[in-house]
C-alpha positions in Angstrom: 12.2 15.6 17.3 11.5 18.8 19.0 8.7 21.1 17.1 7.6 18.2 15.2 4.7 17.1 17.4 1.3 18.0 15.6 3.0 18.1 12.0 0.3 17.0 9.4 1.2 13.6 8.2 1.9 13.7 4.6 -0.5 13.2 1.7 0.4 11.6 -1.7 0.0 13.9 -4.4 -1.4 12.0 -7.7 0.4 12.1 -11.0 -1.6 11.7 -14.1 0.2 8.1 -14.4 -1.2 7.4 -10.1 -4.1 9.4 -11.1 -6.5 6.0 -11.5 -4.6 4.6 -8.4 -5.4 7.2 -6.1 -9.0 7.5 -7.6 -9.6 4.0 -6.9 -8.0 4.0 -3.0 -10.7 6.8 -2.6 -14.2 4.8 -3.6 -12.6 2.2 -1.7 -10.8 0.2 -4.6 -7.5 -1.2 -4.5 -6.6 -0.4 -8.4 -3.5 -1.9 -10.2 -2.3 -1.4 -14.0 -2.4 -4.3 -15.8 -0.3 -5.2 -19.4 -2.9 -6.1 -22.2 -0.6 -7.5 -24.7 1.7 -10.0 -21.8 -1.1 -10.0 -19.0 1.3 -8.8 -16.4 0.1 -6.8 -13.7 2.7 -4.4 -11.8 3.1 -1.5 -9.7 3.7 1.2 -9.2 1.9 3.0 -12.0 3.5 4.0 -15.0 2.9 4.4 -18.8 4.4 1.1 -20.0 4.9 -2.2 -19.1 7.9 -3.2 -17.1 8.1 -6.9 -18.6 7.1 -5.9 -22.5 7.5 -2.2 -22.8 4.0 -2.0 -24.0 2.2 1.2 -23.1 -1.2 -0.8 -23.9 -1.9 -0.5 -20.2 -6.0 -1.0 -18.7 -6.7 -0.5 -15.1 -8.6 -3.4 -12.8 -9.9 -3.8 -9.2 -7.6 -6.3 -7.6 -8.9 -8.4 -4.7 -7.2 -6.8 -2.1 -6.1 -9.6 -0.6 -2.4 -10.1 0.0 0.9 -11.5 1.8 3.3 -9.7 3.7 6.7 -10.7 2.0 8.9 -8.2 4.0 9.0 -5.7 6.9 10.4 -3.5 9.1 9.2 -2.0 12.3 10.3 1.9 12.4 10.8 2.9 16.1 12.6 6.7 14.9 9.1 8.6 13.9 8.7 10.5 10.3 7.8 13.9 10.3 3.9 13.8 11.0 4.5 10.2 12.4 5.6 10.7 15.8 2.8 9.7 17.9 2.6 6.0 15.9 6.1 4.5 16.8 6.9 1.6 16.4 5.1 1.3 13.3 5.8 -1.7 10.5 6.7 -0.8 7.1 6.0 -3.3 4.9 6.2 -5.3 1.3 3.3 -7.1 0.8 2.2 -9.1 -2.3 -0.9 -8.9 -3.7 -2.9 -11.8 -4.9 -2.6 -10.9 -8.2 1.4 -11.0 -8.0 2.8 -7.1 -7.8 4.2 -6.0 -5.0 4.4 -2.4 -3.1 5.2 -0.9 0.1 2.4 0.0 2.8 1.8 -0.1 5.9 0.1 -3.2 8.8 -2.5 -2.0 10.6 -4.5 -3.8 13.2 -1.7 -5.8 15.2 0.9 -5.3 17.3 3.9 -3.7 15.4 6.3 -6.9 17.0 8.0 -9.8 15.1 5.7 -12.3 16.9 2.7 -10.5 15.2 4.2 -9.5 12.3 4.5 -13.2 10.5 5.8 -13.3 7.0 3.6 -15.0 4.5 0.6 -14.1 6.9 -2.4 -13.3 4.7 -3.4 -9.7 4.5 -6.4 -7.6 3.2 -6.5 -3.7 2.1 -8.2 -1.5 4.2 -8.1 2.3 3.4 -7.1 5.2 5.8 -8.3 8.6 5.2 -6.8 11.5 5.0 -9.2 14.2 3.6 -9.9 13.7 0.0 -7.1 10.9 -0.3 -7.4 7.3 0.8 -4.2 5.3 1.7 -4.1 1.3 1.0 -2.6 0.0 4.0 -3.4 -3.7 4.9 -4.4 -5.8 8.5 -4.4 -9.4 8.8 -7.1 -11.5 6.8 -10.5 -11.7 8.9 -9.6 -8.6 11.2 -7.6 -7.8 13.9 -6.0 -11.4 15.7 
């Protein structure tokens, strides 16, 4: 859109329940609430668990690694966006079973790159003091 070019992109803004989340995408940690009492690991963050209710929640470092499950590839920028179109938008599922949205990095933004099922890992992009998980294709670039 006109007078959008140069607009910052935005920056998540932590919560007290994304706090550890956030902390952990900035040392370079992909960091995922877990249930004590069930075992079930979820996202996004939040004081209790979605499968038992309990708010017995610990934090852990997940793999990183991960599947993309679903996508789309965005050709109408966001505001802060508009020099990156196409980009994918996508649901990928981590190895330890939650899911959450993020971005593909390190392919073409094209259905004949963009496989579903292809195995992903975490890499983090910077943005000042905040680190965003977005993931690229297992190994590196193909």
């Amino acid at each position: 859109m006109a007078g959008d070019e140069g607009r910052p992109k935005p920056v998540p803004r932590p919560t007290p329940d994304t706090a550890p989340y956030w902390d952990g995408a900035a040392a370079g940690e992909l960091r995922v609430p877990r249930c004590r009492p069930c075992g079930e690991a979820f996202l996004y963050p939040r004081p209790h668990c979605p499968v038992c209710s309990s708010d017995d929640i610990e934090w852990f470092t997940a793999s990183g690694r991960a599947t993309l499950h679903s996508y789309l590839i965005a050709h109408i920028p966001a505001p802060g966006f508009e020099d990156e179109v196409p980009y994918a938008v996508a649901v990928v599922e981590l190895e330890e079973g939650p899911r959450l949205m993020s971005g593909i990095v390190e392919v073409p933004n094209d259905p004949e790159h963009l496989v579903l099922d292809m195995e992903l890992e975490v890499v983090f992009d910077r943005h000042g003091d905040v680190a965003v998980p977005k993931f690229r294709p297992r190994g590196g670039a193909r």
